[in-house]
C-alpha positions, 0 to 999 in steps of 0.5 A: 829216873833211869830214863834220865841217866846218860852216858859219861862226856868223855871216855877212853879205852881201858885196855880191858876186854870185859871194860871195853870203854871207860870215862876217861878220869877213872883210874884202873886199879888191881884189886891187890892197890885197893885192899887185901884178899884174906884166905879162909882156913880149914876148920876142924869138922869135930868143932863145928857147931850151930849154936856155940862158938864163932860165925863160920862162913861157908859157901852155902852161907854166901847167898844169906851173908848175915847168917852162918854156921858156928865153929866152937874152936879158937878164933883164927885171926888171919882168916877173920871177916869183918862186917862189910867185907866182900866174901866170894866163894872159890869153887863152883860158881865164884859167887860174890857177897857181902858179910852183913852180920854183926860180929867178926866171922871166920871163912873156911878154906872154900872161900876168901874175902877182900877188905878195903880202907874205904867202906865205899870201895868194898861196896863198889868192888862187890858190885863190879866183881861178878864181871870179872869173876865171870870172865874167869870162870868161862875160861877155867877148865875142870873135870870137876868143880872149877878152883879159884885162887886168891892171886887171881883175885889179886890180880883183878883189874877195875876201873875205879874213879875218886873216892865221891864218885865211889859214894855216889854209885854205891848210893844209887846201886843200893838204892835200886838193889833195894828195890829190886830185892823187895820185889823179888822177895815178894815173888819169892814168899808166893813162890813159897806159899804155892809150893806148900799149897802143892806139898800139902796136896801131895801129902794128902794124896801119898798118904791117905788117898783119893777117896776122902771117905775111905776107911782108916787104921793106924800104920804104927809107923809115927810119921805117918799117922792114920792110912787108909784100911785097905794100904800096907805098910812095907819096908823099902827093901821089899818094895826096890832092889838095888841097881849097881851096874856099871860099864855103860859109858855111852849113856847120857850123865844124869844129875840129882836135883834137890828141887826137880828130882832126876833129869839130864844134865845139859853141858852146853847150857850149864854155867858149870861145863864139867868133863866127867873123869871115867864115865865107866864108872859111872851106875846105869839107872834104867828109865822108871829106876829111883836115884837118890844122892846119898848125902841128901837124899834127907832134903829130898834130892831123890827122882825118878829117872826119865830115860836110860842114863849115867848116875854118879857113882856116889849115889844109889840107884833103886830098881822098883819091884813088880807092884811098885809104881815109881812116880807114886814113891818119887812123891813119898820121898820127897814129902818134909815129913819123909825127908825127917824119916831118911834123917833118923837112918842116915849115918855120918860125923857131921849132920848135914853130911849124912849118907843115907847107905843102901842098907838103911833104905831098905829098912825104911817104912813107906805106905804102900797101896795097891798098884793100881793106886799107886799109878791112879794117885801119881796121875791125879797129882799131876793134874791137882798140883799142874796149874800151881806149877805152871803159875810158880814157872810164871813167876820165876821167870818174873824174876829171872826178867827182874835178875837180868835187868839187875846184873845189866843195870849194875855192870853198865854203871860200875863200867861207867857207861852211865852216868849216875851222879845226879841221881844220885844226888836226888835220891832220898835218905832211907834206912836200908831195908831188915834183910829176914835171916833166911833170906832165899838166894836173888838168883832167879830161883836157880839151884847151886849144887856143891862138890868137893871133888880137886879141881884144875885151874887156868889162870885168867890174869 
């Protein structure tokens, strides 16, 4: 079918650079002609709730777009979202989605959403604002986590052509959406089934050790269960000591992951090129030192750092104590089960922004066998769980290739370098496919990390 498409008959300049070419009845339209981009508003932390009360959509919500947060306070009617709105979130990445749950919803004040007479020109808006939103975001400068602003929205420019051309293009986007999807979250469940494989051989091997028959007693501590006869059980503060030095400027910015642990954060590369404010302040962590994020280090965002480097200042950098092998307690931390540990010391008003303070680390109990099993079970884990890793990096790259050819195919038929109408008139008549509730971002994988540091903005008009 896609080998069949070709390109419009006749086209003209659109005047946009990101359009380049258009055909030539399509019609360019700013976004504030074709509908309205309602605001968010800043909710009351003290009403938010996950059972009670109405959806509230946050920018961590835009990826799953059915499910939300629930705010137990009045109904805002001027941040009110449909079912169908286009949602983008201002911060960050300006990432789009669609609200596909099946109630009217609230945004908070991080996000806007855009609503349309036509259903189809909500639909073909959401498919071709990623462009735009992109060329905005490549031009925006900040010392920290980009802003976007509604009236940038507003003054977005596409190319739209009549309202049966519109169903036509939305009808065969889906289509393909939909197909792209499934394969994508059949990768994603294998992606998932290697990591619990994974996690359960770390498990194994932080919490009882190499030896299958070696003897065991209780720990006393409930998590943990039996462990090897012959291993203590110490609490952080005896195994670390924090490191709180600053003043080191010239070093490299470290970044926490929440999936790979400590690394280098590459600004060239990085979608999110940032300019840090004081690196000064910035604490020195020591090559082999553990760095958590305090505010997740309950979801395992905690590593050991590979080289000498800058952490942020929010975070906590641990120096291990003689007889503490770093790598081994990496492994531990970011065990689920340890994750449930962190959570019961971590301290806040609002669950899912509880810091975990150095002072409640050090009460934390770890496991700790002798130091040379310590380095003799990190080594083994390498070599266990290495052919899973490299499969699960094969994978993703399946699916970054199966992202690529997504976002192309969309942008050059919302630009209307190809022609879709006939086939879309050929396509069959499906039922959209039962999206599951925790459905995992189509992003190849990537992590989005958030920051609700003020931002500066360029306008991109």
């Amino acid at each position: 079918m896609l080998r069949d498409l070709k390109p419009y008959p006749a086209m003209k300049d659109s005047g946009v650079p990101w359009l380049g070419e258009v055909p030539e009845h399509w019609e360019l339209r700013k976004i504030r002609e074709v509908g309205r981009v309602i605001n968010g508003f800043p909710f009351d932390a003290r009403r938010f709730s996950r059972s009670t009360g109405y959806p509230l959509i946050r920018i961590r919500d835009l990826d799953k777009a059915r499910t939300a947060a629930r705010y137990d306070g009045p109904f805002v009617e001027s941040a009110r979202v449909n079912p169908g709105d286009v949602l983008i979130g201002m911060d960050g990445d300006f990432n789009v989605g669609t609200w596909r749950g099946a109630e009217p919803a609230l945004l908070n004040q991080r996000m806007c959403c855009i609503r349309c007479a036509e259903r189809a020109t909500e639909r073909l808006i959401a498919y071709s604002l990623p462009g735009p939103l992109k060329q905005i975001n490549d031009v925006t400068w900040s010392t920290t986590v980009k802003h976007l602003a509604s009236r940038q929205v507003e003054r977005i420019q596409l190319s739209l052509p009549p309202l049966p051309e519109q169903a036509a293009i939305v009808r065969f986007l889906d289509y393909m959406d939909r197909r792209i999807r499934r394969y994508i979250r059949a990768k994603q469940k294998l992606i998932k089934l290697l990591e619990e494989q994974k996690q359960a051989i770390i498990h194994r091997a932080v919490t009882r050790g190499l030896d299958p028959n070696v003897r065991l007693k209780p720990s006393g501590v409930e998590w943990l269960g039996d462990v090897p006869e012959h291993w203590e059980i110490r609490r952080n503060g005896r195994l670390f000591a924090q490191r709180n030095e600053t003043g080191f400027g010239d070093l490299p910015i470290l970044e926490v992951s929440l999936k790979t642990g400590v690394r280098l954060r590459d600004f060239e590369t990085s979608d999110r090129k940032q300019v840090m404010a004081d690196r000064e302040k910035y604490k020195r962590a020591v090559a082999g030192d553990i760095a958590y994020n305090m505010m997740r280090m309950w979801q395992g965002a905690a590593g050991v750092a590979p080289v000498d480097g800058l952490i942020s200042p929010a975070y906590v950098v641990a120096r291990p104590l003689p007889g503490t092998e770093p790598r081994y307690f990496e492994y531990l931390f970011r065990l689920p089960a340890y994750m449930v540990e962190v959570d019961k010391y971590s301290r806040g008003i609002v669950k899912d922004r509880n810091r975990l303070y150095w002072e409640d680390f050090k009460q934390i109990p770890s496991c700790y066998p002798p130091s040379n099993e310590q380095v003799a079970i990190a080594d083994a884990i390498v070599r266990m769980t290495g052919g899973i890793e490299a499969t699960s990096v094969r994978v993703r790259r399946e699916i970054a290739v199966f992202m690529e050819y997504r976002t192309r195919l969309i942008a050059d038929v919302v630009t209307g370098k190809l022609d879709v109408r006939e086939a879309a008139a050929r396509l069959p008549d499906e039922n959209p496919d039962p999206e599951p509730a925790d459905e995992e971002p189509c992003d190849g994988g990537q992590e989005r990390e958030e920051d609700d540091a003020p931002t500066e903005e360029v306008d991109a008009g």
